[in-house]
C-alpha positions in Angstrom: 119.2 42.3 87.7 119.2 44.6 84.8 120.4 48.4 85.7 116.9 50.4 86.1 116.5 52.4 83.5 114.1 56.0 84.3 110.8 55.9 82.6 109.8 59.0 80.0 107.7 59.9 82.8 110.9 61.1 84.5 111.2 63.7 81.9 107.5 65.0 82.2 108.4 65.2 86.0 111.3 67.6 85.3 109.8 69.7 82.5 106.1 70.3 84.6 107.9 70.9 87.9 110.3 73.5 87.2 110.1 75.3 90.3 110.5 79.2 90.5 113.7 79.1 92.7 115.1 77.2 90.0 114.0 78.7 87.1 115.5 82.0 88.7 119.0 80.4 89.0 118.6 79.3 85.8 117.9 83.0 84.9 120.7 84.4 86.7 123.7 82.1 85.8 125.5 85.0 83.7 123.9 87.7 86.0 127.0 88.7 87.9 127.8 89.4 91.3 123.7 90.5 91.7 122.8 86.8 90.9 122.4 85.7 94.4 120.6 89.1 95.7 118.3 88.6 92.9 117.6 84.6 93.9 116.6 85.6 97.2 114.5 88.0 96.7 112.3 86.6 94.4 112.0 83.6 96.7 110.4 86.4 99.2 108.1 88.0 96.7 107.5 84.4 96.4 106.4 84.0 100.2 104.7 87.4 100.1 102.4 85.8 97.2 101.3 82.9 98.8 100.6 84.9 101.8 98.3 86.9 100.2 96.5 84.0 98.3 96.1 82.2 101.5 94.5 84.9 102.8 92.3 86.3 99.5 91.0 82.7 99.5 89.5 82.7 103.6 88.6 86.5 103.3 84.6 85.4 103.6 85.7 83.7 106.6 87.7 85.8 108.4 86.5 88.7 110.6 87.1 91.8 110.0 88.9 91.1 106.3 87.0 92.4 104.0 85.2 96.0 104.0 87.1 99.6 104.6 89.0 100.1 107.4 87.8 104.0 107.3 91.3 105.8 106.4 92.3 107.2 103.0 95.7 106.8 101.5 98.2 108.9 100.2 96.4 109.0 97.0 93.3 110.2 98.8 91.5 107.1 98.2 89.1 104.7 100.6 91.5 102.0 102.0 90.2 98.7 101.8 91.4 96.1 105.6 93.1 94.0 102.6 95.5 96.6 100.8 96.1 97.1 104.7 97.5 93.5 105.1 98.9 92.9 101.9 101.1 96.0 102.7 102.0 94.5 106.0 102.5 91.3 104.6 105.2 92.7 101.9 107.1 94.8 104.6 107.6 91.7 107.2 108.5 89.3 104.3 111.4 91.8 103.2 112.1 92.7 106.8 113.4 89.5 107.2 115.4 89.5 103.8 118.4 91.3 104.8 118.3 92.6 101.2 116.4 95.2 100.8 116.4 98.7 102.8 113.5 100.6 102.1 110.0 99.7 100.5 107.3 102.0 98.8 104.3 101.8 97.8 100.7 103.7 97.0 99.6 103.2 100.5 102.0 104.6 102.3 103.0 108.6 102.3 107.0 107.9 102.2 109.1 104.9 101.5 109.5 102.8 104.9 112.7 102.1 106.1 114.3 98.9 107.7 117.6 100.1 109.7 118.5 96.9 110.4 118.7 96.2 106.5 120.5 99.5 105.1 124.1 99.1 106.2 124.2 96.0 103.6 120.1 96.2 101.7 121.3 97.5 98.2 117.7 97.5 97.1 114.1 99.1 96.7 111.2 97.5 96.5 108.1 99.2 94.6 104.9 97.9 95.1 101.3 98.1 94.7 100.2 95.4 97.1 96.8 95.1 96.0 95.6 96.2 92.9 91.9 95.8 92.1 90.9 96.0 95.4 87.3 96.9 95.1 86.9 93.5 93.4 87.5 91.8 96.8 84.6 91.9 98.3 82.9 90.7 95.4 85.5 87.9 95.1 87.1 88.7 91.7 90.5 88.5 90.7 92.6 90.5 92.0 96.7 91.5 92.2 100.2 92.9 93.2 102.4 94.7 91.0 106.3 94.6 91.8 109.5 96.1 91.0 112.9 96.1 92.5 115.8 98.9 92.1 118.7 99.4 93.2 119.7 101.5 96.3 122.1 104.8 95.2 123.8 106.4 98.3 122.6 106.6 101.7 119.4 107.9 101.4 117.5 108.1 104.8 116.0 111.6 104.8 112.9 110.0 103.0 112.9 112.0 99.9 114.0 108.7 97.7 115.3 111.0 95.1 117.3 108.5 93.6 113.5 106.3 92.6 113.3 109.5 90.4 114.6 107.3 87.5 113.3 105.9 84.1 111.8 102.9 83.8 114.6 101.6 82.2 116.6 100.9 85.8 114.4 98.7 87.1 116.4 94.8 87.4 113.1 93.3 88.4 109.4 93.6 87.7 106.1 91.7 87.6 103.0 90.6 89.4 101.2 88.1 91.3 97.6 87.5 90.0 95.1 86.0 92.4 92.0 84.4 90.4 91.3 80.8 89.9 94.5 80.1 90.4 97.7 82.1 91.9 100.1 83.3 88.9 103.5 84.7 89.4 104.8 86.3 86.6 108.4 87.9 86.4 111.2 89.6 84.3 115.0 89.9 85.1 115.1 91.4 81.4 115.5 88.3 79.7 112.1 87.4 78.7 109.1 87.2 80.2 107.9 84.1 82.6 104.6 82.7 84.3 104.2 80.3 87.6 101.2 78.6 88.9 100.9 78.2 92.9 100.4 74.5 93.2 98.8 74.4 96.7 100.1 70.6 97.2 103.4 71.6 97.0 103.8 74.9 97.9 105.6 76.0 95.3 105.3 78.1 91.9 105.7 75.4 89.1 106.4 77.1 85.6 103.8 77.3 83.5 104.7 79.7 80.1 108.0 80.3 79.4 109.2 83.4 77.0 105.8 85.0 77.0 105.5 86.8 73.5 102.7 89.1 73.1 101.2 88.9 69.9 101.6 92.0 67.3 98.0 92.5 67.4 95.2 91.2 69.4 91.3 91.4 69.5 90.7 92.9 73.4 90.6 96.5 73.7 90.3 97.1 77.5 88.6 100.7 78.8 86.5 101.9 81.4 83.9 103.0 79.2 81.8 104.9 82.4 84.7 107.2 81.3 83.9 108.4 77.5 82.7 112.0 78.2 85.3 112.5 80.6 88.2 111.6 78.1 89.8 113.9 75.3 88.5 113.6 71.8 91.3 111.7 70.5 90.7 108.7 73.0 86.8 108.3 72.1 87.3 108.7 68.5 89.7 105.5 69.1 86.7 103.8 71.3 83.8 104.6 68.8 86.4 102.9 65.7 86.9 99.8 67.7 82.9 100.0 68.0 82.7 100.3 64.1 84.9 98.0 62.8 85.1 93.7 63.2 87.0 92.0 65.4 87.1 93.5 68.3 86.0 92.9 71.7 85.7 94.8 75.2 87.0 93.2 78.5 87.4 95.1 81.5 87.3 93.6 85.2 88.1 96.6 86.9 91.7 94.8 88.1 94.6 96.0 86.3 96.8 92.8 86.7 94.1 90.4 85.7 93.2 93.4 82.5 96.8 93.4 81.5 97.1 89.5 82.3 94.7 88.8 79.2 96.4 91.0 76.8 99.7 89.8 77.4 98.7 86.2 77.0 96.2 86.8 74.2 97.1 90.6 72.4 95.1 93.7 72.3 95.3 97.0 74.2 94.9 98.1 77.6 94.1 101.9 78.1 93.7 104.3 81.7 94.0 107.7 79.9 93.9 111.1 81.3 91.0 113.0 81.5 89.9 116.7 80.5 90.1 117.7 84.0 93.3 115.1 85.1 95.3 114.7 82.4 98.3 112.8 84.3 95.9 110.0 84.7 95.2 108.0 87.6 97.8 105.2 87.8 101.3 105.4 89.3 104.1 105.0 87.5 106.9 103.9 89.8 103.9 101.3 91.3 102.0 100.2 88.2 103.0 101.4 85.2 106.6 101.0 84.5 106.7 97.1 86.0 103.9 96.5 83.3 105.5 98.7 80.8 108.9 96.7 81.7 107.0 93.3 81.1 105.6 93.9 78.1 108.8 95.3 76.3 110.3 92.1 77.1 107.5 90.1 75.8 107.8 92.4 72.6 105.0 94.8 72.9 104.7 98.7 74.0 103.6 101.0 76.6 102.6 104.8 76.1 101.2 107.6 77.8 100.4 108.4 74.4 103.3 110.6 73.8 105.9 108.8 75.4 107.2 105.4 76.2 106.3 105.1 79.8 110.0 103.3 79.9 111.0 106.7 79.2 109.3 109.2 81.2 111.2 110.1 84.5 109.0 111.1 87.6 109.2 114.4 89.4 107.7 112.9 92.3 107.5 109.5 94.3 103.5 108.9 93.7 103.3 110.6 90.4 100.4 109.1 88.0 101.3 108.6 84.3 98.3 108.0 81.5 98.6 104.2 80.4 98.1 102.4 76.9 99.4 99.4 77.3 99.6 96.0 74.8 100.3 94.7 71.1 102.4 97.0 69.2 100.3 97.4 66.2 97.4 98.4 68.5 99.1 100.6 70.8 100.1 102.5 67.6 96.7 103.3 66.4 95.6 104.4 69.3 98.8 106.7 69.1 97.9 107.4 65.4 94.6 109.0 67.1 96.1 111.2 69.7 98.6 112.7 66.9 95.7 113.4 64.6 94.1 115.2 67.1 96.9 116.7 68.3 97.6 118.2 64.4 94.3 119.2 64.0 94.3 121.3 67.1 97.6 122.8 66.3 95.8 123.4 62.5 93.2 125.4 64.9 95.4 127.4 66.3 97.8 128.4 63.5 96.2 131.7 62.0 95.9 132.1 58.3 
């Protein structure tokens, strides 16, 4: 008998099953002495994604899963029973990862300790464990937004002074959308990848490799309920995009599944300040500088409008951050706006 010989199908088997455990390794074989650390705790982030999904996807069913559970966060905002779980959900998966000694996050006051982790966990995890969440009860996509530092020193007096960094330190970021299907998309800095949950298996199988925003793209995505509240230079940006061709509005209300279009497709994502809240309403150790860490690696920008979020450096754990977010040729003319504005203000105010 002749010596089998594998089919081509062998080779569609390896290239669309290309798991997310092994993709990371992949990733990480030039990492260092962080390699490992960084394997296993993407494989939680993993389980804390499928978690989630399981649950987003009975929520109808389930008593008691939906709705608010009465309390207002940090933030000051109505807690929804699901950010509630999802937050649980993150803290027992990384409990159990021996990795990671403290996690914060949006809905809780101060970072939460794991004792049990700290003599060895090296590592932070930021979160936003469900972003979007007024979409849930509505059953639109929604998301989680990740990041992972490093620990610095022995910080257990809960003032995390050592977060107070630029975006620039983070080693991980990304986030798990949950819409018609679960996506997990990640950066180590070495590009930018997406995974589909394939509920047969278990398993995120890979699914766009080397994500590369395009320069420009045809979505401008706004809250437009907003307009009167915003400074001049942002609706004289909104009514151009009204005037000229080629543009279309998208807004869902879910920043992950928002930002999720213009990376794949181009275009511009903006949360600005308003006359009366300038700093905006997103967090940047949570929401913004993950994205804005994403989208530099797929080749694109993020501002406040002034600033490379990558650059700014908090004052405070929860600190909100204005967000214009996408194709690089976008995000500068919606910067070209602000500075006009700003120069004719200064123009104002410069006597003759």
């Amino acid at each position: 008998m002749a010596d089998y010989q594998p089919a081509d199908t062998a080779f569609a088997v390896d290239r669309d099953c290309k798991t997310l455990a092994r993709h990371v390794l992949e990733q990480l074989q030039s990492f260092g002495s962080e390699a490992q650390d960084i394997s296993a705790l993407m494989n939680r982030l993993a389980l804390a994604g499928k978690l989630i999904a399981r649950h987003l996807s009975r929520a109808g069913l389930v008593e008691e899963a939906l709705g608010f559970t009465g309390e207002t966060n940090v933030q000051g905002e109505a807690v929804k029973r699901m950010d509630i779980y999802a937050n649980d959900v993150f803290i027992s998966v990384f409990k159990q990862s021996g990795l990671v000694c403290r996690l914060a996050s949006e809905e809780m006051d101060k970072p939460y300790y794991i004792p049990e982790n700290c003599p060895i966990g090296r590592y932070t995890l930021l979160y936003d464990p469900i972003d979007g969440s007024s979409n849930v009860d509505i059953d639109l996509s929604v998301g989680s937004i990740f990041s992972i530092r490093r620990q610095q020193g022995d910080d257990l007096d809960q003032d995390a002074k050592d977060l107070l960094q630029d975006g620039r330190q983070q080693l991980v970021a990304g986030y798990i959308l949950y819409g018609p299907s679960t996506i997990l998309v990640y950066s180590i800095g070495r590009g930018v990848h997406a995974f589909t949950l394939d509920p047969s298996l278990g398993e995120f199988i890979l699914s766009a490799e080397n994500i590369t925003v395009p320069p420009h793209g045809p979505t401008y995505s706004v809250n437009e309920g907003n307009f009167w509240q915003w400074e001049d230079a942002i609706r004289d940006f909104t009514r151009y995009v009204h005037r000229h061709e080629g543009y279309s509005a998208r807004y869902t209300g879910a920043l992950v599944a928002d930002f999720h279009r213009i990376l794949m497709q181009g275009g511009v994502f903006l949360y600005p300040g308003t006359v009366k809240k300038p700093e905006g309403k997103l967090r940047l150790l949570y929401e913004t500088a993950p994205l804005a860490f994403l989208i530099d690696q797929a080749g694109g920008r993020a501002s406040t409008g002034t600033q490379d979020i990558l650059d700014v450096i908090p004052t405070e754990l929860h600190q909100r951050t204005p967000f214009i977010i996408g194709s690089t040729e976008d995000i500068a003319l919606v910067e070209s706006f602000i500075q006009d504005h700003s120069r004719r203000l200064q123009n104002t105010m410069t006597p003759n």
